[in-house]
C-alpha positions, 0 to 999 in steps of 0.5 A: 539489541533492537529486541522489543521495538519498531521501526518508526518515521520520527517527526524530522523524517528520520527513523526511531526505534519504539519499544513495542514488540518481543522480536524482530519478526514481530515488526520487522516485516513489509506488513507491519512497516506499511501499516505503521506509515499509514496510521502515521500520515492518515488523518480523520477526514482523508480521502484513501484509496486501497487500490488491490483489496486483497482479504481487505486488511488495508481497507479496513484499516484506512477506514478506521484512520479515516473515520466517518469523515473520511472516505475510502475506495478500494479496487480488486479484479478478483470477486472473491477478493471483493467479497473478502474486502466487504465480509471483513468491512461488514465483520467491524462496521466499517464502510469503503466503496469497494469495486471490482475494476482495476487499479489502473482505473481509479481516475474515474472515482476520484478528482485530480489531486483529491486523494491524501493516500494510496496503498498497494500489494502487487502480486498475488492475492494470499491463499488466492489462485497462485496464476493470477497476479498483477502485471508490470504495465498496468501497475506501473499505469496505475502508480501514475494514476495514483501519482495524478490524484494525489494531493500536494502532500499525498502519500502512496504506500507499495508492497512490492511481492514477488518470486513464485508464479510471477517471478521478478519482472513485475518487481523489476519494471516497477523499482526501475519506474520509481527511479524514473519519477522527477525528484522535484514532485516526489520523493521516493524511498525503497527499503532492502532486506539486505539478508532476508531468504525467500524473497520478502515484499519490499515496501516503498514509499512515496511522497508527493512534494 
């Protein structure tokens, strides 16, 4: 019975169970799994990025992981998006460089291999105009950007949703992408809801060897 606990990466790379939550609802789901592995590999002092803002909850807590001494960017094309992200960030006293340009431009804020992490929603922004969601190629051209500013030991985090409006091809194109990356840089790992309806985001991780 896994009633009460949650998915976590143990120190040795496995996965543990931790006591914590009253059903798997509480924990088993693409959110709180991403949210788990970012405050798991994000230190005080990182340089992150949140490249689709969204309401701003990723941002929000990559500031709070990276403190004072960090520094965070985010990245929307949507201005009610950014102006969610900043609402939000003013809301706790947080501070990000929040843009309104696309993911697939990131290279022009940050350095090569300066970046310690890098987060993703592809799809649409919740409760947003249900039409205007992300695009195959230029998620798959902002994944590579991504992959050149992470630093050796970087970490990219992906929430993959999909269905609706925007159908599967984004989804399709990107987990076929992932395949492709040499496994002599990266290590790629996707996680399946093997019995999930309604087709649930799907959360990959990335690592940069």
């Amino acid at each position: 019975d896994f009633s009460g606990a949650f998915l976590g990466l143990d120190g040795y790379g496995g996965i543990r169970m931790i006591k914590t939550a009253k059903s798997s609802e509480d924990f088993m789901n693409t959110l709180s799994i991403v949210h788990d592995f970012l405050r798991r590999t994000v230190r005080p002092g990182s340089l992150c990025i949140d490249a689709t803002a969204g309401r701003g909850r990723d941002t929000a807590l990559l500031c709070e992981l990276a403190g004072e001494d960090g520094r965070v960017l985010a990245f929307d094309v949507q201005e009610d998006a950014v102006r969610q992200t900043n609402k939000l960030l003013a809301r706790e006293g947080k501070h990000a460089e929040v843009h309104l340009d696309s993911h697939a431009h990131m290279e022009s804020y940050a350095a090569p291999e300066s970046v310690d992490c890098i987060v993703f929603n592809f799809g649409r922004l919740p409760g947003g105009d249900p039409h205007i969601f992300t695009q195959a190629d230029s998620s798959i051209e902002a994944v590579n950007a991504g992959l050149r500013l992470l630093k050796p030991g970087g970490v990219m985090a992906l929430a993959i949703y999909y269905g609706g409006e925007n159908g599967y091809g984004e989804r399709d194109a990107l987990l076929a992408h992932l395949k492709t990356l040499d496994d002599r840089k990266y290590s790629v790992l996707v996680c399946d809801w093997a019995n999930r309806r309604n087709d649930p985001p799907i959360p990959a991780f990335l690592f940069k060897d």
